[in-house]
N, C-alpha and C positions, 0 to 999 in steps of 0.2 A: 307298447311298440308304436311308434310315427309313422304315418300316413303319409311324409312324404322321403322322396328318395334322399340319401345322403350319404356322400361320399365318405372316408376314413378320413381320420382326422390326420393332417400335415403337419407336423410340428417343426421347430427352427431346426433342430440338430438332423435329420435326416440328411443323408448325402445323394448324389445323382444316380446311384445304382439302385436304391431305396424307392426314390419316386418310380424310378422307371416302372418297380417291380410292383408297387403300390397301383398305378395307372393301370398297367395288366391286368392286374385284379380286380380292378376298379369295373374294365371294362366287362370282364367275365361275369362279375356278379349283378352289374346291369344288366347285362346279355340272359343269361340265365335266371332273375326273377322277373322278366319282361318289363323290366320298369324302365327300357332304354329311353324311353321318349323324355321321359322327368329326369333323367340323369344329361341329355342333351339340353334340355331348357334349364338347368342346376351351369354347366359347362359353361353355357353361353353367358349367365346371370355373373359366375365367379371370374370369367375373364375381363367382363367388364368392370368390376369390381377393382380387381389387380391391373387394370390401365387406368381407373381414374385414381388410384392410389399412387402408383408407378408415373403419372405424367404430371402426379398434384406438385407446384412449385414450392408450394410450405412442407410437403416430405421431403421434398430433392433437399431442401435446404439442411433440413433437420441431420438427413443421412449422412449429407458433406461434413457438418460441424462434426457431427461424433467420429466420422473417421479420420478429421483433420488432429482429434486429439493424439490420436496416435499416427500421426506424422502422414503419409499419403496413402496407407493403405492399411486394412486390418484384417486378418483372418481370425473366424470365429472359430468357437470350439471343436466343431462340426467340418470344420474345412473350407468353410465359404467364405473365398477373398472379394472383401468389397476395398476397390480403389476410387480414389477421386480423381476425374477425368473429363477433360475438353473437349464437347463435339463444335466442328467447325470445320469453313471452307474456306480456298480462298476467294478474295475479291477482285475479281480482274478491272474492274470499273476502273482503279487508280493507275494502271499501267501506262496507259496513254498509248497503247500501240495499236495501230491503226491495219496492221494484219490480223490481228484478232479479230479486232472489226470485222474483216474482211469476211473471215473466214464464220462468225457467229452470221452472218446475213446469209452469207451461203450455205450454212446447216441450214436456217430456220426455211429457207428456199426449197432446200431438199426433203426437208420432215413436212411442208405443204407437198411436195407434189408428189411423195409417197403417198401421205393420206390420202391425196387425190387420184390417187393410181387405183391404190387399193379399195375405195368406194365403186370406180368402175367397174372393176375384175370381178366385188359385190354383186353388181346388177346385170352381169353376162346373163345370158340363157344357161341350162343346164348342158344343152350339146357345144355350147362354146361358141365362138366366134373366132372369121379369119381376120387376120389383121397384115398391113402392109408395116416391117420393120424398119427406121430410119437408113439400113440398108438394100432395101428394096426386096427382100425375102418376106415370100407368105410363111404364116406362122399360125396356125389355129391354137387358140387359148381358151382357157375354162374359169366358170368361177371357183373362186377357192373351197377347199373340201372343208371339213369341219371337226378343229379336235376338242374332244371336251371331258371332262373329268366329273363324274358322277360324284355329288356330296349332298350336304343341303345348307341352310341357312336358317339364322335364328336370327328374330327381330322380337326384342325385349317391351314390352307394353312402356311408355311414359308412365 
């Protein structure tokens, strides 16, 4: 028996109701022989894995050719439609139109004096502060409360 944790094996032909149910159990059987920790540092290891395989430019390429053979899209045995497909934006730069302009300096105008808002309202006191509104109404304001999402993070050794 292995010493260390390991997941079920994933094979191609599995479909999305499969993994799910695979996952489930995945996480139960970590849960239950207390090996969570090695199954989070395993998570972390395989995701990384599947983004440098998934971002690598010699796989993209590979995947496109073999589904270019059959025409723009293929589904496997298993159900899995892989298509060949463009990501892309457009370019405003060649327009030439000068409202746009306009109107990109006065976003980036307002995303500064947002951020600059928001660092204030940061360094208020906890009882808040009065403030005089551009209409001449007192207004007592606070720093902002705090929401946050309990998780953790994995940082993989070099």
């Amino acid at each position: 028996m292995t010493n260390h944790y390991q997941f079920p094996l994933v094979r191609a032909d599995v479909n999305k109701t499969a993994i799910k149910e695979i996952a489930h159990l995945s996480v139960h059987e970590a849960l239950d022989s207390g090996r969570i920790i090695e199954a989070a540092e395993l998570i972390a290891k395989l995701q990384l894995m599947v983004d440098e395989i998934r971002d690598n430019q010699d796989f993209i390429d590979g995947v496109r050719d073999e589904i270019a053979k059959y025409g723009k899209n293929v589904t496997t045995s298993s159900g899995t439609k892989l298509e060949l497909s463009e990501h892309g934006k457009p370019d405003y730069n060649t327009c030439g139109d000068p409202v746009l302009g306009q109107l990109e300096q006065a976003a980036k105008s307002a995303t500064a004096a947002l951020k600059e808002r928001q660092e204030f309202l940061k360094k208020l006191p906890a009882d808040g502060l009065d403030i005089i509104t551009p209409e001449g109404e007192v207004v007592h304001i606070y720093p902002p409360g705090k929401i946050s999402t309990s998780s953790y993070k994995a940082t993989i050794a070099k």
